[in-house]
N, C-alpha and C positions, 0 to 999 in steps of 0.2 A: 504494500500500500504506500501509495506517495506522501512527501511527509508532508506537513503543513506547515502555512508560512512561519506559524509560533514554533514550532520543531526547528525552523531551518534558521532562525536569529535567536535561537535559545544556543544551539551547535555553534553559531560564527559567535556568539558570544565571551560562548564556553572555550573553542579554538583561540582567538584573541586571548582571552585571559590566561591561556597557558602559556602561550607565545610571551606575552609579558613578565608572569610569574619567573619564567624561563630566563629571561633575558636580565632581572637586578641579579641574581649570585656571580652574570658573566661579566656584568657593566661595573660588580662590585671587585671581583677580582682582576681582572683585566683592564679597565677605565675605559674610556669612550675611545680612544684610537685604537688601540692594540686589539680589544675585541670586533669579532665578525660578525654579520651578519649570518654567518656559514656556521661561526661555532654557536651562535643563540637557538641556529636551524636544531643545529647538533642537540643543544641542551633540551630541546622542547619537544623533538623524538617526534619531528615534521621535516616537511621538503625544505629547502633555501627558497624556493615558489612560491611556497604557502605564506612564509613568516612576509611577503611583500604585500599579499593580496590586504594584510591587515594595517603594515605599517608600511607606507610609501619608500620613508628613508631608516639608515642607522637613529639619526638624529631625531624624526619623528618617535621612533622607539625608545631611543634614551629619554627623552622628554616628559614621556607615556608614565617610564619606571620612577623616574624621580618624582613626577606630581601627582600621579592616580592615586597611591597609597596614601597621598600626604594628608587626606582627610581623613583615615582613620588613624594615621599616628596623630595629629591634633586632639581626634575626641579622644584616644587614651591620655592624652595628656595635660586633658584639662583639669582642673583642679575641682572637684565637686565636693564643696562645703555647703551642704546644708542647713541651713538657720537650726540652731541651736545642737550644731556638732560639735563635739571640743575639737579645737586647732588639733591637740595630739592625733586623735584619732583620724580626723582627717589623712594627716600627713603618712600615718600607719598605715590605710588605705593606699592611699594616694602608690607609696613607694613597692607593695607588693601588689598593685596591677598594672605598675608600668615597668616593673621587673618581668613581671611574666610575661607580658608582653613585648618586653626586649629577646626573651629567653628565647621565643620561635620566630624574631624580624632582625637578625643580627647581619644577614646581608644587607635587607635595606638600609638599616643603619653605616653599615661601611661603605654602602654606595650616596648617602646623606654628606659625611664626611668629606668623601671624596669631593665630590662638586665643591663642598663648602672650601676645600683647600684649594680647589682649582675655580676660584671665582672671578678670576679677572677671566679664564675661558666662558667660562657659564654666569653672566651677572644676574640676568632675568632668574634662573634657576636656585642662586645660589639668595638672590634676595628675598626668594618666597619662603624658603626655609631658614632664614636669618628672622624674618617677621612669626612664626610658626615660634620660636626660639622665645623671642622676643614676648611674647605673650605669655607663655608658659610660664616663664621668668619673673613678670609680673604678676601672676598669680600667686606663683610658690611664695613669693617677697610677701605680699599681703597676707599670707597664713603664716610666716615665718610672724613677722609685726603680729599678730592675735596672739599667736601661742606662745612668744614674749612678756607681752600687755597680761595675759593670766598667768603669766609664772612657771608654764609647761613647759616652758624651754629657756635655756642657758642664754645670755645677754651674748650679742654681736652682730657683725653686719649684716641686715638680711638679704643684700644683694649679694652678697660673698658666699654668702652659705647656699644659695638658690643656684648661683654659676656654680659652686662646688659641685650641689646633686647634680644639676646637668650635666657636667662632668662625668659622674660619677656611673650615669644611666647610658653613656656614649661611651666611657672607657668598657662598659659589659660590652659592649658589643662588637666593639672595636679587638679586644680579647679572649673571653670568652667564649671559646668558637669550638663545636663539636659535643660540649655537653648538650645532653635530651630535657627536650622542654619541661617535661615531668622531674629532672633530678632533684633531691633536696637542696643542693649546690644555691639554688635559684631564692630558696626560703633564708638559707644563709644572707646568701648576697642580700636581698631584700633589708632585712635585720643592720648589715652593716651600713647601709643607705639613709636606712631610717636614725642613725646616731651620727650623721654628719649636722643634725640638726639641732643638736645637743638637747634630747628632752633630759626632763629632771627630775621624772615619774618613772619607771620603768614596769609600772601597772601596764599589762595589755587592755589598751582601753578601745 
């Protein structure tokens, strides 16, 4: 039976998204010149034909990897303080579901990185994830200043501490590389992320 039209753009959906998926671990370990189009063909276990029907160029396709995901690494990283959460707990929050969710996006991450080192090539690219940064940043600062203001947390910059955790959630991924998203490794790391923040309870709150 012939498929129908919702069959046949559910498939070029599903095909483009692997072709994608495919192409951040090659554009993360290889950067934008040195990888192919032939090896993304290669990683995504389709023709060199195929990967064009979806993405015109290399460049089209680097573009794809760097910004498509970048709205769900935003909403992992936004900070969700609900009216009447304590700053601690927030932040408790906050650091083991964006550990976890570093634990299985650590290519993306290295391909993040990358751009951002190589931003006089990529400025448009590297400015959308400079402001993604930039936000996050100001969040953290704002619950850092609460959970100061109530005493949960040890006195100091909170823009220091806030670059720190960024820091801190960019060097996982940047190193971190081959343990399983499941290991306890990730509850650890979490745990050490969350005392860059110096609380001064150590109630799991």
């Amino acid at each position: 039976m012939p498929k129908t039209a919702e069959q046949n753009a559910r498939q070029r959906s599903a095909r483009r998204e692997q072709i994608l998926q495919a192409a951040i671990p090659v554009f993360a370990r290889m950067g934008f010149a040195e990888a192919s189009m032939a090896d993304i063909a290669a990683a995504a276990h389709t023709s060199y034909g195929t990967v064009f029907l979806y993405f015109a160029t290399k460049e089209a396709l680097f573009h794809a990897a760097v910004l498509e995901p970048l709205s769900e690494l935003e909403r992992v990283f936004a900070v969700d303080a609900p009216p009447g959460m304590r700053p601690g707990a927030v932040i408790r929050d906050m650091a083991h579901t964006q550990v976890a969710f570093v634990s299985h996006q650590t290519s993306y991450l290295r391909l993040t990185q990358y751009v951002l080192g190589m931003r006089d090539r990529f400025p448009a690219l590297a400015g959308q994830l400079f402001a993604v940064t930039d936000r996050f940043t100001e969040q953290v600062v704002a619950v850092i200043e609460a959970g100061q203001r109530a005493g949960e947390l040890a006195p100091g910059k909170p823009d220091v501490i806030a670059q720190a955790y960024l820091a801190f959630l960019t060097g996982l991924g940047l190193t971190v590389l081959g343990e399983p998203s499941e290991s306890p490794l990730w509850r650890r790391l979490a745990e050490a992320g969350i005392r860059l923040f110096g609380p001064l309870d150590d109630e799991r709150q």
